[in-house]
SERO-4910 file (N, C-alpha, C, O; in steps of 0.05 Angstrom, whole numbers):
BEGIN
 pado doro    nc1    nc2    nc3   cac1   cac2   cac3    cc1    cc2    cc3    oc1    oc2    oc3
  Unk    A     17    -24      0      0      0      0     18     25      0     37     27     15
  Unk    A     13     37    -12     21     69     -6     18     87      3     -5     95      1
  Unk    A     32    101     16     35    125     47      9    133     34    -11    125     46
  Unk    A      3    150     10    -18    160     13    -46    155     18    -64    169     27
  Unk    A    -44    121      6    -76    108     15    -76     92     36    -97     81     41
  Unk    A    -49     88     54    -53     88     83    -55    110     98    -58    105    122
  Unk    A    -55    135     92    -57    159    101    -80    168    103    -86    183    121
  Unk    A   -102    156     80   -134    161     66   -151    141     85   -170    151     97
  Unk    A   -143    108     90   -152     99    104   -151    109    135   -170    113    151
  Unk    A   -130    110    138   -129    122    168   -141    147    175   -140    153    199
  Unk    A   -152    164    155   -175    187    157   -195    175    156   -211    187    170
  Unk    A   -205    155    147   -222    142    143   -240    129    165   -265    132    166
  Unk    A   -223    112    182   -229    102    204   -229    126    228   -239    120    250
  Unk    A   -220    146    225   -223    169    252   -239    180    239   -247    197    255
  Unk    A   -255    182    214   -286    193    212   -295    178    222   -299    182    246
  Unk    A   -302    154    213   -319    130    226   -323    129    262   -343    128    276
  Unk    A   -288    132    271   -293    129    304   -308    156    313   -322    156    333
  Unk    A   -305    180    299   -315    203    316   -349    211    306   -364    229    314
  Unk    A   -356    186    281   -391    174    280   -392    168    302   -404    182    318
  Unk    A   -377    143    310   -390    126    332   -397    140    354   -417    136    367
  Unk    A   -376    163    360   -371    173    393   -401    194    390   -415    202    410
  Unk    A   -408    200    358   -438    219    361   -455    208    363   -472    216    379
  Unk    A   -458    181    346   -486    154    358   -476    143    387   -497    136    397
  Unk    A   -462    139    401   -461    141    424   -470    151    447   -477    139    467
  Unk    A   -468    188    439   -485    208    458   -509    202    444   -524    191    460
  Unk    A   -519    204    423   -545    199    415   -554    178    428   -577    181    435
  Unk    A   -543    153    435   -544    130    447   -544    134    476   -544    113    488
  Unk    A   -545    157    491   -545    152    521   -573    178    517   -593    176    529
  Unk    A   -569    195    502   -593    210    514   -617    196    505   -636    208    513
  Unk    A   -624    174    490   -646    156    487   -649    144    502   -670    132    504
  Unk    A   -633    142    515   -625    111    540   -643    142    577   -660    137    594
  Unk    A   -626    167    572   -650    175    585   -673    188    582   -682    197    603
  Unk    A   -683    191    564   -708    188    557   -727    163    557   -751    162    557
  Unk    A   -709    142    556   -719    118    566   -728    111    596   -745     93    599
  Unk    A   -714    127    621   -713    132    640   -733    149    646   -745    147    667
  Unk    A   -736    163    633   -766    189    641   -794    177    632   -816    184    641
  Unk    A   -787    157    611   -815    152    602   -820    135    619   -842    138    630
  Unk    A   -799    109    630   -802     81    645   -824     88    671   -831     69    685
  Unk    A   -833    108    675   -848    114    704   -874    117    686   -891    104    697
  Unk    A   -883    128    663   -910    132    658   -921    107    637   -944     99    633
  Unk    A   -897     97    626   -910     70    608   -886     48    605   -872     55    586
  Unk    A   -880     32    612   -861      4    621   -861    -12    597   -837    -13    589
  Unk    A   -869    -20    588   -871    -21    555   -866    -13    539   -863    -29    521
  Unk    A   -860     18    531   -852     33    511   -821     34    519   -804     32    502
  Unk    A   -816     38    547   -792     31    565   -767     15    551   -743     20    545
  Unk    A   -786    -12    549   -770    -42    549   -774    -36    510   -752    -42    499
  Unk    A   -788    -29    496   -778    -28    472   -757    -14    470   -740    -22    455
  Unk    A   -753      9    484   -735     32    480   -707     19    479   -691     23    461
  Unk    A   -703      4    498   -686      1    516   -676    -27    495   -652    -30    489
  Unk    A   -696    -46    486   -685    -57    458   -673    -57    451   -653    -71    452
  Unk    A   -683    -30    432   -671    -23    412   -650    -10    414   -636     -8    394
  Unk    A   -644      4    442   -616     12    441   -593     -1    449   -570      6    444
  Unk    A   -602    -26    465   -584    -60    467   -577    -65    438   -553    -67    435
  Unk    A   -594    -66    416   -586    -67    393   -570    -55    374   -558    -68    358
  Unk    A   -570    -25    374   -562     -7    369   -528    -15    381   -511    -23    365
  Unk    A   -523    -10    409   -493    -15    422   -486    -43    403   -464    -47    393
  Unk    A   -505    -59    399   -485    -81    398   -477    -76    370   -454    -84    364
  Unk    A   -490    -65    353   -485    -58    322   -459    -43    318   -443    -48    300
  Unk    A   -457    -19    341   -438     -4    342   -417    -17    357   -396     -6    349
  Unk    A   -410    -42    381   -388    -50    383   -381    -63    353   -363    -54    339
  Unk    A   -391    -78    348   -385    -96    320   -371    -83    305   -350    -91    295
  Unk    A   -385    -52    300   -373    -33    282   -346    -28    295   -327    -39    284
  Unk    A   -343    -15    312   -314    -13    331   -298    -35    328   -274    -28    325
  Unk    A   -301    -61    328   -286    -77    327   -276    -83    300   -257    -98    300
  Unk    A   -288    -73    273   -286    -78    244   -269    -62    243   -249    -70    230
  Unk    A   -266    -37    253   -247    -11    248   -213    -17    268   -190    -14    262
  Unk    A   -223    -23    285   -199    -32    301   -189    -53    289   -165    -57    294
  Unk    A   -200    -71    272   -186    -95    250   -183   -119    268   -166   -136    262
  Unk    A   -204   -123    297   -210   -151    307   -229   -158    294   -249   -145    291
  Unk    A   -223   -184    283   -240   -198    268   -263   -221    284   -254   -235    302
  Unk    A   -285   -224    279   -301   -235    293   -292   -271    298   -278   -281    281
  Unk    A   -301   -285    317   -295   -310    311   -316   -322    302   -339   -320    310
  Unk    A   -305   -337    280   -332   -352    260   -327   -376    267   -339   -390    252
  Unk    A   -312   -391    286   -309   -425    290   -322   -427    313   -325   -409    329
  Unk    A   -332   -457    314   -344   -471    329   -336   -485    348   -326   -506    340
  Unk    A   -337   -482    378   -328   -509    398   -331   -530    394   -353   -540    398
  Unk    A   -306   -545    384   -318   -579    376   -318   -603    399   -322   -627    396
  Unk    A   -312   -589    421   -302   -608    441   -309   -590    470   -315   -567    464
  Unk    A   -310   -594    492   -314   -583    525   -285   -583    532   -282   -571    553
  Unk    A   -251   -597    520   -249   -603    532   -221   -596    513   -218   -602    490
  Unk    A   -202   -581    529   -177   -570    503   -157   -602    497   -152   -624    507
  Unk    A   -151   -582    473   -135   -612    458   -105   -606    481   -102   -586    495
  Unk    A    -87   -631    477    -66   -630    482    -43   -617    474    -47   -605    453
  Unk    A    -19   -614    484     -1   -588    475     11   -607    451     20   -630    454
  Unk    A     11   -588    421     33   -607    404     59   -603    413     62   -580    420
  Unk    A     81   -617    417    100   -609    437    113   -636    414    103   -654    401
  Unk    A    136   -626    419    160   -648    399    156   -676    420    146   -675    443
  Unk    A    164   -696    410    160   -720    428    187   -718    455    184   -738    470
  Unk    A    206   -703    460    225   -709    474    222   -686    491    233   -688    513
  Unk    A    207   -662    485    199   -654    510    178   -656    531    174   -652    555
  Unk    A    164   -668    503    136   -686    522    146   -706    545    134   -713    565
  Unk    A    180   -718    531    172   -740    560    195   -724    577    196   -729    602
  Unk    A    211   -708    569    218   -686    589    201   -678    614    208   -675    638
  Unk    A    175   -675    603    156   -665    616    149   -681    645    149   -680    670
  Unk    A    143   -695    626    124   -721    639    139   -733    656    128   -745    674
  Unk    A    168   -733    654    184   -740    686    195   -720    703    210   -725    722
  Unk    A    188   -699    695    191   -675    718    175   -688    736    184   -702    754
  Unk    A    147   -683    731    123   -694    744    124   -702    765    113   -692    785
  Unk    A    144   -729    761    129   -750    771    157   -751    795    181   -746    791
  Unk    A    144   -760    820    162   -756    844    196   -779    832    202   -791    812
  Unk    A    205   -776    852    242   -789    842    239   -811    856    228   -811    878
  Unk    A    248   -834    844    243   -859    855    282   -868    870    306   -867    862
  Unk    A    270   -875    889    313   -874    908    320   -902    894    307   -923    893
  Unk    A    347   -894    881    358   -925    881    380   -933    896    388   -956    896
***
């Protein structure tokens, strides 16, 4: 890439973060208005409040695309972690640390 269109992207993503930081405040003064209404109707409340659970989570996602953490798309295939791949000679390195010293 070139200084200048890593220079373009990196404007790019500090527009984007200083969106987020304005849906953000937009995102807390809904959040109290959600608070003022929650005493006269509890229902309009819990939609509010939804949709702005939804909203954050749209905007971490977004934060995390710009910061360049990528989501995890794999599946737990097991409860139970695999074993260390370890060369075979430190494995039994290992494995007689372990184990108490037998006197001869």
């Amino acid at each position: 890439m070139t200084p200048d269109f890593e220079r373009q992207l990196e404007l790019i993503k500090l527009d984007m973060l200083a969106s987020l930081a304005r849906s953000q405040r937009a995102l807390a003064r809904i959040v109290e208005s959600a608070a003022d209404v929650a005493a006269a109707s509890p229902e309009t409340a819990l939609r509010i409040a939804e949709h702005a659970e939804a909203l954050a989570r749209y905007q971490r996602q977004l934060a995390l695309r710009i910061a360049g953490v990528l989501p995890r798309t794999g599946r737990r295939r097991s409860l139970h972690p695999a074993p260390p791949w370890l060369r075979r000679g430190v494995a039994r390195a290992r494995a007689f640390r372990g184990r108490p010293r037998q006197e001869q």
